[in-house]
Structures are given as C-alpha cells and as structure tokens.
C-alpha atoms as an extended CHARMM CRD file, in Angstrom:
* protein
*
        56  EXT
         1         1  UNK       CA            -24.3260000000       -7.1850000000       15.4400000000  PROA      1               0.0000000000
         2         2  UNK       CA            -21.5690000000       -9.4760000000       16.1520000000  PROA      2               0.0000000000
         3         3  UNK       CA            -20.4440000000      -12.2410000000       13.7860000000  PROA      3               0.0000000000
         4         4  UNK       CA            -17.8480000000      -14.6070000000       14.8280000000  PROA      4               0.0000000000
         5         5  UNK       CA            -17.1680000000      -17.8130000000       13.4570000000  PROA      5               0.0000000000
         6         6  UNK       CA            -13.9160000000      -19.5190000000       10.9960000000  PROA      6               0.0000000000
         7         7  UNK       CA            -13.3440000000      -19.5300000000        7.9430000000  PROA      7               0.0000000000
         8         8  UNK       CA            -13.6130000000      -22.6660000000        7.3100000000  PROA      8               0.0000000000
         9         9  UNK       CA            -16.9690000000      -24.2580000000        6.1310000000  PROA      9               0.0000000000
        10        10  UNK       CA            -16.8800000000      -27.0290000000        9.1530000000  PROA      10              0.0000000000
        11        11  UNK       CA            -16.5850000000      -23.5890000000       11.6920000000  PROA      11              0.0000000000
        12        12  UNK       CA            -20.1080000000      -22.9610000000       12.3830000000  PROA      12              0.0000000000
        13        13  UNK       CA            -20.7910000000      -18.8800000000       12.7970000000  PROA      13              0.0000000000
        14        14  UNK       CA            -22.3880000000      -17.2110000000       15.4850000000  PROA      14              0.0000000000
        15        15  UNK       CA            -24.3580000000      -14.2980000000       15.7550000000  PROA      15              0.0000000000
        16        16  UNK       CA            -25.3110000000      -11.7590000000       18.7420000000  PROA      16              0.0000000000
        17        17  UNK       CA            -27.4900000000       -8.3090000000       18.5350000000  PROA      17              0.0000000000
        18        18  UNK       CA            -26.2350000000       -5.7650000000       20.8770000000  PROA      18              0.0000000000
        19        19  UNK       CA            -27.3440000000       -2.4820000000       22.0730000000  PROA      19              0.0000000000
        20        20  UNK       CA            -25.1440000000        0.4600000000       22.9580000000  PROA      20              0.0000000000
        21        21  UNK       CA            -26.0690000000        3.8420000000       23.9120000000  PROA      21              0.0000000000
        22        22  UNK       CA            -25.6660000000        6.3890000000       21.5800000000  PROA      22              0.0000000000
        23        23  UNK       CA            -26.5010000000       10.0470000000       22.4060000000  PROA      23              0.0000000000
        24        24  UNK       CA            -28.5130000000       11.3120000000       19.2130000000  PROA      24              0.0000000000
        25        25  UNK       CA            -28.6250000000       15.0620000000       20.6770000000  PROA      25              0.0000000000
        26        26  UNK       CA            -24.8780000000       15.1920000000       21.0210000000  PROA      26              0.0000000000
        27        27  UNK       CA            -24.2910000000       14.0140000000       17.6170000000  PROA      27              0.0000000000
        28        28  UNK       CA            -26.6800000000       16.4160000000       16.1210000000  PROA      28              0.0000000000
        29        29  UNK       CA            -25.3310000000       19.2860000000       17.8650000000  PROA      29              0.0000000000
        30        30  UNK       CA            -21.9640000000       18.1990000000       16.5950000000  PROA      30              0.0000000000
        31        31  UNK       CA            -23.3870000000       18.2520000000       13.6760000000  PROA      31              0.0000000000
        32        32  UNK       CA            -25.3430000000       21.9120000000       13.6560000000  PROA      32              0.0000000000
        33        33  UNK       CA            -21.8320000000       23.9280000000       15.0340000000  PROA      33              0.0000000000
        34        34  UNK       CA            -19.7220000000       22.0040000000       12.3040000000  PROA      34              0.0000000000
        35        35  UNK       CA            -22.1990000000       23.2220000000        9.7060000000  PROA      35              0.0000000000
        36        36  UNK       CA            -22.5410000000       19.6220000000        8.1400000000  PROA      36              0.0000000000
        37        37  UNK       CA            -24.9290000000       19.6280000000        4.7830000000  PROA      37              0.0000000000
        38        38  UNK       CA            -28.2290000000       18.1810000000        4.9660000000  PROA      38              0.0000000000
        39        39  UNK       CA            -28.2140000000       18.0060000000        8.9720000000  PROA      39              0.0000000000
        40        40  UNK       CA            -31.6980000000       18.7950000000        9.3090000000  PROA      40              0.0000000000
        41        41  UNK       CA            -32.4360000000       15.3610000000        7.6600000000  PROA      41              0.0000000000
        42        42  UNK       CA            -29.9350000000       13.6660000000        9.2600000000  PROA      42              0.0000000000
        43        43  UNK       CA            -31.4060000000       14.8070000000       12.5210000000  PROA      43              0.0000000000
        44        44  UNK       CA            -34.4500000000       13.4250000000       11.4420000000  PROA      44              0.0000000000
        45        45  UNK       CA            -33.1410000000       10.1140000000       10.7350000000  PROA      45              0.0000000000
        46        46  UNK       CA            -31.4060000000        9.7410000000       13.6860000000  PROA      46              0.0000000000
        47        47  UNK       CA            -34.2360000000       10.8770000000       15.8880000000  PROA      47              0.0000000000
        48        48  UNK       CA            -37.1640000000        8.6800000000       14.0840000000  PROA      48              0.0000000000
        49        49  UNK       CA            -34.6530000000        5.7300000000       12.6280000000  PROA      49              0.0000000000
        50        50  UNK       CA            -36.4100000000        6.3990000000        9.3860000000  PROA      50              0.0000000000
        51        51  UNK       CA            -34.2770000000        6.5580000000        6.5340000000  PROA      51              0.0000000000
        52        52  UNK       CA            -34.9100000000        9.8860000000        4.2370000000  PROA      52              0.0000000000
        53        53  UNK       CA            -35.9020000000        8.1810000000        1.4730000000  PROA      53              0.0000000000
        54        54  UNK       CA            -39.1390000000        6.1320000000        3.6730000000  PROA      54              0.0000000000
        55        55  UNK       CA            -39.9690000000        9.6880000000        5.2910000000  PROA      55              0.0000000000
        56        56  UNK       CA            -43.2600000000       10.8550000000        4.2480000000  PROA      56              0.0000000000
C-alpha cells in the first residue's frame, strides 16, 4: 500500500494497493541453507498467507 498525502489537515491523502512479485520458494530456500529458526512455519505462512497463530 501506498499512502501519500500532506501533513496538513486541508491535504487530502491518497491511497493505492499494489502488487509485486515476490518469489516465496526463493525466500524459503534462503531460509532452509541459512538455518533460520522456526522456518518450517514460516514456510507455511508464506505459502498459505495464514498467519501461525490462525493455522489449524
């Protein structure tokens, strides 16, 4: 998300949703040959967007 706008209260704000890609494999493979803690629920997350805490 992009918010743009002044700081002044007269400035009216603007919002935009953007996408951009983001290769989930790469980052978990990152992730499995740096040894990072709790990666196999991180994968998770990243693969599902479901935070651990809503996983079932």
């Amino acid at each position: 998300m992009i918010l743009e706008g002044g700081a002044s209260s007269d400035d009216p704000f603007g919002v935009q949703f953007i996408r951009d890609p983001y290769d989930i494999e790469a980052e978990i493979t990152v992730a499995e040959a740096l040894g990072m803690p709790a990666r196999d629920v991180w994968a998770v997350e990243l693969r599902t967007a479901v935070y651990r805490g809503r996983q079932g």
